[in-house]
N, C-alpha and C positions, 0 to 999 in steps of 0.2 A: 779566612776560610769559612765561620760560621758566618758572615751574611750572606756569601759566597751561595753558603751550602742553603738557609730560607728563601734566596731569590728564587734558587731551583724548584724550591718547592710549590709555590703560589702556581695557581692551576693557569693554563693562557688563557687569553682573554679572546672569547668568539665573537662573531657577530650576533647570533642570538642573546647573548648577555647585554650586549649593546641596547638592543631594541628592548627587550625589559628593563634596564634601566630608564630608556628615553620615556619608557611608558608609565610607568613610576610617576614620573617628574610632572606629566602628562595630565595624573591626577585619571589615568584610568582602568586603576585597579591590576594595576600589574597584569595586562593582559594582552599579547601580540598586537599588533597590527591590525587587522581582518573581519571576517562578518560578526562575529560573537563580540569583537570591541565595537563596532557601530551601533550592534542591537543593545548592548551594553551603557552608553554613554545618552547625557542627555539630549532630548527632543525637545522642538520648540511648539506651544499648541496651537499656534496657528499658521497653520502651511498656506502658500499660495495655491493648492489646490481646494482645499476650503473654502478661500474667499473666491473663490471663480463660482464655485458650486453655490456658495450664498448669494454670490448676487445672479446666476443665472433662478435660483429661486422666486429671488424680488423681483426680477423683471415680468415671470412669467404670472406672481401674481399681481402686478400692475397693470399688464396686457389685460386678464382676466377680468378687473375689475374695468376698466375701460370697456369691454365688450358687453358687459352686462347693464351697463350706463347706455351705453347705443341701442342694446333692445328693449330697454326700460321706454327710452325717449320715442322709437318708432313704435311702438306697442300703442304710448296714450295719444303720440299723434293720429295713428289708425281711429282707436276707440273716438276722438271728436269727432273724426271725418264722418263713421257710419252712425255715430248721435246728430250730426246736421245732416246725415242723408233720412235717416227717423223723424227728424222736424220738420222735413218737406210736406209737400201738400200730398193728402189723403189720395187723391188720385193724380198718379204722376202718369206721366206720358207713357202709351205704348212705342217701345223699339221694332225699328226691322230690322231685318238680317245683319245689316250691317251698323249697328248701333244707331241710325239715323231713327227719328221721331217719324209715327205714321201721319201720311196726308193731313187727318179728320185734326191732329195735333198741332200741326205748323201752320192751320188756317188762323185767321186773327179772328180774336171774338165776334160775331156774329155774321162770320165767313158762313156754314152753314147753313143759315134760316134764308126762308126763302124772301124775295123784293118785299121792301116795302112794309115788311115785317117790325115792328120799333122793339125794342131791348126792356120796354116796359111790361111789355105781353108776356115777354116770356118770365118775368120777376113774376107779373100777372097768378100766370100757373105755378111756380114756385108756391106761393102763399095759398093758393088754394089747395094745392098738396099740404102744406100745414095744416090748415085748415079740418079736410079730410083726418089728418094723423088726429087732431084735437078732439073732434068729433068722433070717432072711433074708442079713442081712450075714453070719451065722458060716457060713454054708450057699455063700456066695461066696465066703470065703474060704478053705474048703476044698478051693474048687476053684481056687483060688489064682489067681481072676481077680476086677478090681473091679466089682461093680453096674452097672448101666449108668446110675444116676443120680451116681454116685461120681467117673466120666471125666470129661474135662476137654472132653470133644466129644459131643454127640450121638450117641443111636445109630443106626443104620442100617437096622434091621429095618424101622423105618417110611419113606414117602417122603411129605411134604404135594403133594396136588393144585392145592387151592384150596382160599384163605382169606375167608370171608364175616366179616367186621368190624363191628361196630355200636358207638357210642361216646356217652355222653350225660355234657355235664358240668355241673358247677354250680356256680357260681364266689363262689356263699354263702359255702360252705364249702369250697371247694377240692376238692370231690372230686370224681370219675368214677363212672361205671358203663360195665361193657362186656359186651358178649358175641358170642363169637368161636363159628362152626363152620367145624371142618377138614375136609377131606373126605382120606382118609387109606390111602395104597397098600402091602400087606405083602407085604413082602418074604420077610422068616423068622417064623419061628411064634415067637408072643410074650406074656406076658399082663401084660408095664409099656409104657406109655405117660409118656415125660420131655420135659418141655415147658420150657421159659426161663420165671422168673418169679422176683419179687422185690418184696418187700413189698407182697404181695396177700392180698386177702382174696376163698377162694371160695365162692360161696354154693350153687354148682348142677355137675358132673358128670354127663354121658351119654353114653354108647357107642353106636353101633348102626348097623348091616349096611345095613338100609333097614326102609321102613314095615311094608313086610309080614313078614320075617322078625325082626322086636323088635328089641330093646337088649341090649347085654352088660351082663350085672347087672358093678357096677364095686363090689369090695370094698373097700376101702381109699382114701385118699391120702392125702400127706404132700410137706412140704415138707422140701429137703435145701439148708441155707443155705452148705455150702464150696460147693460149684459155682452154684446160684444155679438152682435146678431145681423143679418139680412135677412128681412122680409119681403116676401113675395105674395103680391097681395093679387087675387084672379077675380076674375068679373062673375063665376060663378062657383059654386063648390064641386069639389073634387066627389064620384062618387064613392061608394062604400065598394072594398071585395074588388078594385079596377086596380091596375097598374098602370102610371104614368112615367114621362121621359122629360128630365129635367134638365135642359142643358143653359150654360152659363158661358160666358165669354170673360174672363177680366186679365188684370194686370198691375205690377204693383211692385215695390221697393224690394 
């Protein structure tokens, strides 16, 4: 009768005692089943969503560095191209409209000159243009002042008014055409006109007062490469207190 009577007593056994004990056993803290045992128990530190998110990192900075490496490489390929378009000859060819080289361009050397003409005449004049330049400089040095294309500044004699610009380019071949007329205030009586210029090539020179009283016939020019200058040298001097029209034809890299 009494084991009878403590059988009866022992409480029944539920399913929720079940699952706490399972849990127990579990090693998870004696705590049901459910969100709070998940959030509960341990984690591993590195989820496969980490590693995706790392390596989509690595890739994007290996892409990165790849592209920086291709504009690296077409950057210095550019920079030699436009250093040997710089090391061409001083006077390159004029383009027309459609990137093609003008006429006076695509004649062969001494297409040009007229019958009969030898290639020695014209070296001829070459050296006698030297000549003149040599003689000019000893003739300013004796007066123990430098040329006025020689300085390190413009000269003064002249004052520009206004500048009419015209610009055509052509991206065939990288080159330009332009033609500039100055309109041009004298100060002192003069017969060089020194203008700023540098790896030009010109094809046309004109002087002149106005329509009706003509052009200064222009003997000579030449280019002086320490200062970085064109000279325009005229058969007679400019007057004082007159304004003249200075137009120029050239083309160039």
């Amino acid at each position: 009768m009494a084991l009878e009577e403590k059988r009866e007593k022992r409480p029944p056994v539920t399913p929720m005692m079940i699952e706490e004990e399972a849990a127990l056993r579990n090693g998870s803290r004696g705590l049901p089943p459910g969100p709070w045992a998940e959030a509960a128990g341990p984690r591993p530190r590195t989820t496969e969503r980490h590693i995706a998110v790392h390596k989509r990192l690595v890739l994007g900075f290996a892409v990165s560095i790849l592209a920086l490496l291709a504009v690296t490489m077409i950057a210095v390929l550019l920079s030699v191209r436009f250093e040997e378009c710089g090391a061409a000859a001083d006077g390159p060819p004029r383009a027309g409209g459609n990137g093609s080289l003008s006429g006076a361009a695509r004649q062969p050397p001494g297409a040009g000159q007229p019958p009969g003409r030898p290639e020695e005449e014209a070296r001829g004049g070459e050296a006698a243009e030297e000549e003149e330049e040599e003689e000019e400089e000893e003739e300013w040095q004796r007066r123990r002042e430098l040329p006025p294309w020689a300085r390190p500044r413009l000269p003064r004699h002249l004052r520009p008014l206004h500048y009419n610009l015209m610009l055509s380019a052509f991206m065939e071949n990288f080159t330009f055409s332009g033609e500039v007329n100055v309109q041009l205030e004298v100060r002192n009586a003069s017969r060089y006109i020194v203008l700023h210029a540098h790896r030009m090539h010109i094809e046309a020179v004109r002087v002149a007062e106005d329509k009706l009283a003509g052009g200064v016939r222009v003997a000579r020019t030449f280019f002086y490469p320490q200062t970085q200058v064109f000279v325009v040298v005229l058969n007679r001097s400019l007057e004082v207190q007159r304004s003249y029209n200075l137009k120029i034809i050239y083309n160039a890299l």
